[in-house]
N, C-alpha and C positions, 0 to 999 in steps of 0.2 A: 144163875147170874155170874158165878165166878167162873166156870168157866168161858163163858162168851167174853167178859170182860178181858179174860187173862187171852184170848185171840185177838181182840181188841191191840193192845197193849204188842204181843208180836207182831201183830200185821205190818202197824208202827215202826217198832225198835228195829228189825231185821232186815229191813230195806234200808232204814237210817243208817245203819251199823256199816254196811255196804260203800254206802254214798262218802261214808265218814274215812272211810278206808283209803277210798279211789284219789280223796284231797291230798295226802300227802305223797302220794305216789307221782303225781307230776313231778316234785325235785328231785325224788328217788331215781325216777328215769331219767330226768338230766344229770343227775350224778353219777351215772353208771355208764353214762355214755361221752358225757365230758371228760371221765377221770380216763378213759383210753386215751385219750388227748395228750394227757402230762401231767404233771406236778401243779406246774404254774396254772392251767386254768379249773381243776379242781379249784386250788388256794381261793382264787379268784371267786368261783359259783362258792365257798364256804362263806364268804364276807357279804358278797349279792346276796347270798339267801336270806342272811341273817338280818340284813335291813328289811328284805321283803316280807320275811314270815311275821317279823315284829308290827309293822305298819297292818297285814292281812290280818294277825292277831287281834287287835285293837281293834277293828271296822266288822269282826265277827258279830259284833251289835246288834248287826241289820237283818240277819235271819232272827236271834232272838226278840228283837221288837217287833217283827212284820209276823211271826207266826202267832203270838198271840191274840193280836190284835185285828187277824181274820178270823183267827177261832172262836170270837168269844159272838161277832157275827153271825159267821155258820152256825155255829150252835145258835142264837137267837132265828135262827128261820130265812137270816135277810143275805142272802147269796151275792147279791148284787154289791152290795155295801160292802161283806168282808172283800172279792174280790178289788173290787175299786181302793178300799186301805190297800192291798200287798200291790195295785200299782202304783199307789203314794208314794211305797217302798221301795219299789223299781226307780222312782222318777228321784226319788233323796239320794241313793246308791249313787246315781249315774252324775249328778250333780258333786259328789262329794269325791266321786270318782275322778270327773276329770280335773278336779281343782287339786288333787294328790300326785296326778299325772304328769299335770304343770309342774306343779313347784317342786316334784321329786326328781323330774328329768333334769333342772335347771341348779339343784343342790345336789348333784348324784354326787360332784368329785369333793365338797365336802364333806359326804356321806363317807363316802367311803375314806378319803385321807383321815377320819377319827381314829379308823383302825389301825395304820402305823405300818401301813407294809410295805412289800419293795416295789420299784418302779413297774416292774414285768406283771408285778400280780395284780395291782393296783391299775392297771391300764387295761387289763380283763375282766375287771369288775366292775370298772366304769362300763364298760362296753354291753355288757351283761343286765346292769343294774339299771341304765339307761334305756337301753330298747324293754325293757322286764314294765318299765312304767308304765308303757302305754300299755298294759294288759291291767293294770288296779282296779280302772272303771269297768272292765268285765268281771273279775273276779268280787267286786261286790256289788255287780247286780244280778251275779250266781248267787249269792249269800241272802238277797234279797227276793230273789224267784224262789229259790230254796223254800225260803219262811211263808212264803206266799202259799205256795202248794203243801208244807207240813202241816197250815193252819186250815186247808179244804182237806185234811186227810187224805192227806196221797203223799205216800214219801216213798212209792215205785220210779213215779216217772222222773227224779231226780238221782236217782239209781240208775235207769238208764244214762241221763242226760252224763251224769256224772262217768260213767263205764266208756261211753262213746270218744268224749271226752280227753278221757287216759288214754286210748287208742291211737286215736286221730295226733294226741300229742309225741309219742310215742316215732308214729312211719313221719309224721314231718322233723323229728328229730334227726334222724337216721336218715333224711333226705337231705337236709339244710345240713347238718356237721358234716356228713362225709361223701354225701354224692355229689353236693355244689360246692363242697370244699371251705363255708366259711366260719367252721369255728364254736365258738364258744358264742357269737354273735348266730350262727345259726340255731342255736339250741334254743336261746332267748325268742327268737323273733319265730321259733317253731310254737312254743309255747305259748304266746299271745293269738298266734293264728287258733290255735284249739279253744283257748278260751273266750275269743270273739264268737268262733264257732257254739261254743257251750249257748253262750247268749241267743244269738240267731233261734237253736233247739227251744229255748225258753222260749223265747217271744213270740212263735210258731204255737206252742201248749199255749201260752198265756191269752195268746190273741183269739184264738176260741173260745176260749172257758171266758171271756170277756163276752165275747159275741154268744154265748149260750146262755149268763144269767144278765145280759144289756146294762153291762156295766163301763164306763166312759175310758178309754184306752187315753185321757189326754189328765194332765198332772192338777190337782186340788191343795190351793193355797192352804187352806186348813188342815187338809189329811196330811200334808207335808210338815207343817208345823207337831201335827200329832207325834208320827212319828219321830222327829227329833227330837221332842222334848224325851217319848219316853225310851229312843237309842240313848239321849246323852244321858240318863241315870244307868243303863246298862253301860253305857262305854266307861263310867268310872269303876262300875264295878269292875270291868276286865284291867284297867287302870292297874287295881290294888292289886289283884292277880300277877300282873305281871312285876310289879314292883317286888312284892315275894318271893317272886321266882329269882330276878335277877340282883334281890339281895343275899339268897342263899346259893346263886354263883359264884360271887362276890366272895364270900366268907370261905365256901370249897377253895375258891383259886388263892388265899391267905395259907389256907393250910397246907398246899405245896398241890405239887402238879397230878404225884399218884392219887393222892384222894379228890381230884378234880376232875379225872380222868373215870372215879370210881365214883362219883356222883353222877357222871352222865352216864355211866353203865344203868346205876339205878331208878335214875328219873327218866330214861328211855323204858325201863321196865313197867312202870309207873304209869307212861303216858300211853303203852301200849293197852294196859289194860281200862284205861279210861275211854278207848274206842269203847266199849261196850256199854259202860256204866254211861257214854254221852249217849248212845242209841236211845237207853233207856230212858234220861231227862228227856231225849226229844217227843218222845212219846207220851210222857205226864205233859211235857207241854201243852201238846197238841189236843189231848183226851181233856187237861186240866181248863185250856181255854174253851174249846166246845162245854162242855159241862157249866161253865157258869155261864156262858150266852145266855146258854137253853134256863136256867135258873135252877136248876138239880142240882142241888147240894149235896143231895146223898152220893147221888154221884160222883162227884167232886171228891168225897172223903174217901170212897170206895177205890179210886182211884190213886189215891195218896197213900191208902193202907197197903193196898196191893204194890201200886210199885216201889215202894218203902222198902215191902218186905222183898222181893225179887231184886232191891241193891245187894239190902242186907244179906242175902244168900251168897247172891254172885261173887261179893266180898270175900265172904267165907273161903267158898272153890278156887277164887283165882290167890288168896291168899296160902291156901296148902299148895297149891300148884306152884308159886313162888319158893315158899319153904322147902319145899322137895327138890327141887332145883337149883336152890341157891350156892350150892355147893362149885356148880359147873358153869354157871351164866356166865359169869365172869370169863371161864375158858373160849366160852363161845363168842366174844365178844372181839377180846385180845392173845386168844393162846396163852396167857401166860398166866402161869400159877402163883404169881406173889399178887398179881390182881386179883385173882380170883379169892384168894384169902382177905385180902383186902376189903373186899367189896361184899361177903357174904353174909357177915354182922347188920350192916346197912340192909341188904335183901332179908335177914330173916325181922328187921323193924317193920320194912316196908309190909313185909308178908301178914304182920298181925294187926296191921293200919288198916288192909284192906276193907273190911266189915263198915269201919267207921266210911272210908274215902266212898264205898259206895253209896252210901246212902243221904251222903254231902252231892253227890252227882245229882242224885234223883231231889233231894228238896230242890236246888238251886232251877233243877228245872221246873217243878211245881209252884214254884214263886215268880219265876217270869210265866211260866203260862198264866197263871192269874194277874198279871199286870205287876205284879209288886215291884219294879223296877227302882223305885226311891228306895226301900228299904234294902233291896240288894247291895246299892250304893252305900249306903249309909253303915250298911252289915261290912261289908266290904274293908270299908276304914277300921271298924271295930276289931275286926279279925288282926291286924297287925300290931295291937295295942300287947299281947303279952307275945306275937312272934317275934319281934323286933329284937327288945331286950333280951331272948334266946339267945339268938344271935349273934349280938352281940357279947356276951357274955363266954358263947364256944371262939370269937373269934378271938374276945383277949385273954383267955387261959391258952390258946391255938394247942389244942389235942391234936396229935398228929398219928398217921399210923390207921386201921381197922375203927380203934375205939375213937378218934375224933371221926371218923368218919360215919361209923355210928350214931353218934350223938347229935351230928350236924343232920341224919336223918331221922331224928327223933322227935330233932325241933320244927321239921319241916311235917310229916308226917304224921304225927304225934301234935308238940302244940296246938302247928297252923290250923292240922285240920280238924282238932277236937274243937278249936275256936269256929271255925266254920259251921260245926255240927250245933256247938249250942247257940252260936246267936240264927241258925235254918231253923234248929227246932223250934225255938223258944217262939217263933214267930209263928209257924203252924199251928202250933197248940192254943195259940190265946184265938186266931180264929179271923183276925182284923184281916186276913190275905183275902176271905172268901166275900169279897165283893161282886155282888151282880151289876152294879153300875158304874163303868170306869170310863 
């Protein structure tokens, strides 16, 4: 059994891992291809991003509530029904979609004027931020097709979808900025065509697998109700998430600009390795919601134990592999050697976090696959209750130097995510997640 299970579990995570990958490499190729531009319209795509990634952040919801809530179908035998949920999915996405579209096209320049910048750069990121709108309603009913097909066990063909994708974004960049000459406006409106395109690839997959278990291609009042109620307990939990995050920006940018500069060294390190440890949540997911459809409990645990333990490992390895390195990242990051001193302290915390950060991955995903979206929420709140006063605490002694720098990832690292770890565990072990009827 353990080993068919543990193939199980990679078939899962390694395609996921992939698809997780290919997501943020659309801005990477627009940054790499705008920044031959200039000064000005990098500045510009840094500020566009930053609203964009925030807004796609938050609406990440839509995979997490549509994969469960085909899984637990699938697993129950009824094909027809999980599919029909992940088109609920599709049809909520696309609704919430274009209503982000509107009102983001129509607020872009006060979006962007929060930021405070100059006329030149600020009139490239309207430009940018503006045409980037009309791509929201695609990119979360990618999030939502996504969940759709994680939750029938196939996280291949979004590995595709997702690889085609990056390509297709990729030559129409390289077409629109410098063969038709227009810019920073063509990088945007390159990038929208690929993600309409990602869409089209879904709806192609989706629309057969409809027509294979006779499931209704048109939108259910109720399944739509479903899943927003249980996206909006997941959307607060991503809420709290990012509230953490952009409190402990906050506090770095107090303690001066080196140590602000050496927290995104570190929390770039950090999110690198959570590409893996999310592979692996999507896969307790997916295995977690199947499992209680079908009503196997055993399962279910089997499940939990195993990929529990494969955080906790990876934790480990990618933790010595940070410590072994910590010395240089920093070099590699910025050449310079008073960062790198800077910032090593911080990487050797992050490094012995790891054990714990994985295996906060992996509940967080065993808890949305079983539905438990209110308590995620609820968890969620709880977890800031002793980050906060951390925080604040490093930000009015303001340590400055390595060791504030350290201490600000101790609280992050350390507190947030031991908080995380007991109120995921505390919840697995009493057992109220492992509902067969939700």
């Amino acid at each position: 059994m353990a080993p068919t299970l543990n193939r199980e579990i990679l078939r899962l995570a390694v395609p996921a891992l992939g698809a997780l990958i290919a997501e943020p490499m659309f801005l990477i190729v627009d940054a790499a291809l705008i920044g031959h531009l200039g000064v000005v319209p990098l500045a510009a795509l840094g500020i566009a991003g930053a609203v964009l990634q925030t807004i796609v952040g938050l609406m990440v919801f839509l995979a997490y509530a549509t994969t469960p809530a085909v899984a637990r179908r699938f697993g129950a035998g009824d094909s027809t029904s999980a599919v029909s949920a992940g088109i609920d999915g599709l049809w909520l996405a696309l609704g919430l979609g274009a209503v982000l579209a509107a009102v983001g096209s129509l607020t872009t320049p006060l979006l962007i004027g929060m930021f405070g910048a100059g006329e030149a750069v600020a009139t490239d990121a309207e430009t940018y931020l503006r045409l980037s709108m009309w791509g929201l309603p695609a990119m979360l009913i990618v999030f939502a097709a996504t969940g759709l097909l994680r939750g029938m066990q196939d996280t291949v063909t979004p590995l595709w979808i997702a690889g085609l994708g990056f390509g297709a974004n990729a030559l129409l960049n390289v077409l629109f900025i410098y063969g038709f000459g227009w810019g920073i406006a063509g990088s945007a409106l390159g990038t929208v065509i690929a993600q309409w395109g990602m869409v089209g690839a879904f709806v192609v997959v989706i629309g057969r697998l409809a027509r294979r278990h006779s499931a209704s291609l048109r939108p259910r009042a109720d399944g739509m109700r479903g899943s927003a109620r249980l996206g909006g307990w997941l959307f607060l939990r991503t809420v709290s998430l990012r509230a953490a995050l952009l409190a402990t920006v906050a506090v770095a940018t107090g303690l001066g600009t080196s140590e602000l500069a050496g927290w995104q060294v570190a929390f770039t390190i950090f999110s690198t390795a959570a590409f893996a440890l999310d592979a692996l949540a999507i896969a307790a997911q997916a295995l977690i919601g199947r499992g209680l459809g079908a009503g196997d409990k055993g399962f279910v645990r089997r499940v939990l134990g195993r990929t529990v333990a494969w955080g906790a490992w990876f934790g480990v390895l990618v933790g010595g592999l940070i410590a072994a390195t910590s010395g240089v990242i920093g070099l590699l990051f910025t050449g310079d050697p008073d960062v790198a001193a800077l910032v090593q302290p911080a990487l050797l915390v992050l490094a012995i976090a790891q054990p714990v950060c994985g295996v906060v991955f992996v509940l967080d995903g065993v808890l949305m696959g079983a539905g438990d979206a209110r308590y995620l929420a609820f968890a969620g709140g709880l977890n800031l209750v002793p980050f906060v006063p951390a925080l604040l605490v490093i930000g009015s002694l303001h340590p400055g130097g390595a060791a504030g720098l350290a201490w600000l990832s101790a609280a992050f690292f350390g507190v947030y995510m031991i908080a995380r770890l007991l109120t995921l565990g505390w919840r697995v072990r009493r057992g109220a997640w492992l509902r067969i009827d939700v």
